[in-house]
Backbone as a ProteinNet text record, in pm:
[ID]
protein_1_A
[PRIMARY]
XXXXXXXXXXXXXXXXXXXXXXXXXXXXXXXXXXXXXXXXXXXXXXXXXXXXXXXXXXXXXXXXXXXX
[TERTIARY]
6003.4	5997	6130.8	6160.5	6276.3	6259	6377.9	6376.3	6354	6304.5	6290.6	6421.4	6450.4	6595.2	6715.2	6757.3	6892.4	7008	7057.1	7190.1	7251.9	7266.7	7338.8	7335.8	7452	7450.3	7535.9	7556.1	7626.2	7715.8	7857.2	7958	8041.6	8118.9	8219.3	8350.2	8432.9	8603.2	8650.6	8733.9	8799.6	9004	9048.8	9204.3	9273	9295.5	9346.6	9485.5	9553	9690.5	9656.7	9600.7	9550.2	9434.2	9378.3	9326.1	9437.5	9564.3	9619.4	9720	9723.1	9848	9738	9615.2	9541.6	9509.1	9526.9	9432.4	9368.5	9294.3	9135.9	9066.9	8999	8937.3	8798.9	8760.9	8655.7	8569.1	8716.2	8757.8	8782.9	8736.6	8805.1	8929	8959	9120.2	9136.7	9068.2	9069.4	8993	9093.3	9039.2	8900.2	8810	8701.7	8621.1	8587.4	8523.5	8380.2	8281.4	8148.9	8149.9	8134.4	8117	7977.6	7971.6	7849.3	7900.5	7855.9	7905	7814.3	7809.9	7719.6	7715.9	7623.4	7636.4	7699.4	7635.8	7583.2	7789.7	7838.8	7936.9	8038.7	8020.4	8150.1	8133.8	8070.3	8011.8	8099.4	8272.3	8333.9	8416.9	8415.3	8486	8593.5	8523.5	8617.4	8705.6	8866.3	8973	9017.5	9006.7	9032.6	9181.1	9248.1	9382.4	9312.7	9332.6	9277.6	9413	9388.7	9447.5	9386	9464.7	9451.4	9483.5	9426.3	9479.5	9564.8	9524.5	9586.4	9742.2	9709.1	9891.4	9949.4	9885.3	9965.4	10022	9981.3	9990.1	9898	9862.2	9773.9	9783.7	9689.6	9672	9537.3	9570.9	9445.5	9313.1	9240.5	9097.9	8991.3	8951.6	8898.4	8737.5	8645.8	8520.4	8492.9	8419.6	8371.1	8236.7	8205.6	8071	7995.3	7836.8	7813.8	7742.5	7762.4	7714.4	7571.9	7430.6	7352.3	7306.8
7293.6	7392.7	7396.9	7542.9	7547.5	7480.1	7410.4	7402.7	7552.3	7514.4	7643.5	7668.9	7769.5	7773	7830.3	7925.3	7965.6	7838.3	7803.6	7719.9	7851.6	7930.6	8045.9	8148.7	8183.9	8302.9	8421	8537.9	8641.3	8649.7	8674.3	8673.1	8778.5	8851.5	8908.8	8910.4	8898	8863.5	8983.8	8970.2	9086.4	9051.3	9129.6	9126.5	9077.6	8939.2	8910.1	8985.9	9004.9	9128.7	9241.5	9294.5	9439.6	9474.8	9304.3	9297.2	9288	9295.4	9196.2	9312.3	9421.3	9486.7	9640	9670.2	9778.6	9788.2	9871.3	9915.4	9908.5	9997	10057	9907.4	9830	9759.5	9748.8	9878.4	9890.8	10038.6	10099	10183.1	10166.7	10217.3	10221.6	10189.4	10095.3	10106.6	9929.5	9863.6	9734.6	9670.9	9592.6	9566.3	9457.6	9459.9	9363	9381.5	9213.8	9194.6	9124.1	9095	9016.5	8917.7	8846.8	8751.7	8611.1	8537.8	8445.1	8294	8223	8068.3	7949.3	7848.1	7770	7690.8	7683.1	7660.8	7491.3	7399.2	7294.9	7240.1	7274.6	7271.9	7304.8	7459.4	7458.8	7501.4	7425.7	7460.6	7529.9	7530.4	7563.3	7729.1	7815.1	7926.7	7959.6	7993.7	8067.6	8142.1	8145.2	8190.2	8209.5	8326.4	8331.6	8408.1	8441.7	8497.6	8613.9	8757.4	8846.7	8961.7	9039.8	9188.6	9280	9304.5	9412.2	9562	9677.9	9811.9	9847.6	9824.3	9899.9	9836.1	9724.2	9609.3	9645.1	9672.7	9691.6	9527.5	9420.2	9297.5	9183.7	9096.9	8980.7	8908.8	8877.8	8863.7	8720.6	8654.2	8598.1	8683.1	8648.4	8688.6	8644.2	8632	8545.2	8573.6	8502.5	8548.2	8586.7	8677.1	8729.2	8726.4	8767.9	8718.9	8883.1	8907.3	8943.7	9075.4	9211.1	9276.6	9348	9348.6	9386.9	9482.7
8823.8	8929.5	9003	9050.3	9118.3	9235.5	9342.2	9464.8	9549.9	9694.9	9796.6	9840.9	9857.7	9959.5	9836.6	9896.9	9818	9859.5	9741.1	9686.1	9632.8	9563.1	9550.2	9637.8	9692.1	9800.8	9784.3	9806.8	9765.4	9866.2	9859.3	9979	9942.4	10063.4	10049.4	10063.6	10010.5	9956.2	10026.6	10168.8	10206.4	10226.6	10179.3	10222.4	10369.9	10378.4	10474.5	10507	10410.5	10434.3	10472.8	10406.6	10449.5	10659.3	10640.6	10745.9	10876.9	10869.1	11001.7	11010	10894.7	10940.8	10960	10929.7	10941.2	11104.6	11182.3	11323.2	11353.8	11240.7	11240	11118.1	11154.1	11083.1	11020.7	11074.4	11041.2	10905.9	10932.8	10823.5	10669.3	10589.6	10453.1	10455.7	10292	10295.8	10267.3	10306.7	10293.3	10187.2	10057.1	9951.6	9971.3	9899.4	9907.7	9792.3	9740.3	9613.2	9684.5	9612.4	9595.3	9489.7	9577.2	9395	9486.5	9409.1	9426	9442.1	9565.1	9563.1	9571.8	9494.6	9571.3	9696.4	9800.9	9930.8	9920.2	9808.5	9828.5	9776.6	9705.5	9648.4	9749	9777.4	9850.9	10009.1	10116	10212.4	10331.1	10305.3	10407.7	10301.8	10389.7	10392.7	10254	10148.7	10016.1	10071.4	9962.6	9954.4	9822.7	9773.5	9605.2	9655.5	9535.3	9489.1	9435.8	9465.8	9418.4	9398.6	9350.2	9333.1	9422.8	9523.7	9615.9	9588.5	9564.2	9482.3	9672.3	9755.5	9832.7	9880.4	9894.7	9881.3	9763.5	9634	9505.3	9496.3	9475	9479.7	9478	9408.6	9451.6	9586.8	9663.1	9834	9820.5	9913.7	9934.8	10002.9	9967.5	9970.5	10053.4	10151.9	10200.7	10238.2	10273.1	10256	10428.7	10462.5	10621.7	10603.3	10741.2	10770.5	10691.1	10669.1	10639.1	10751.3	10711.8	10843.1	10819.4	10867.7	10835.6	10935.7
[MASK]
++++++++++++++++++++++++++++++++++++++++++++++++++++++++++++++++++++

């Protein structure tokens, strides 16, 4: 039987470059991926190396809170 409780969680990867030089932050325009982490593994704040289409460059990536 499985355990209760998500160990896998879905997060979102947003452009720390694109975040610090944009105005409007809440606007389109700022690269962001989804991808999946385990809680139990990596419990403090993901940072991938991604490809940003709007930098035209690879940027760190970093994960934000989720908005519902």
């Amino acid at each position: 039987m499985a355990k209760s409780g998500d160990i896998r969680v879905t997060i979102t990867l947003e452009c720390t470059t694109c975040t610090q030089d944009s105005v409007y932050k809440r606007f389109p325009g700022i690269s962001r991926y989804t991808t999946r982490k385990n809680r139990h593994n990596t419990p403090i704040r993901l940072e991938l190396n991604k490809f940003c289409p709007y930098c035209y460059k690879h940027t760190i990536h970093g994960e934000i809170k989720k908005r519902d």
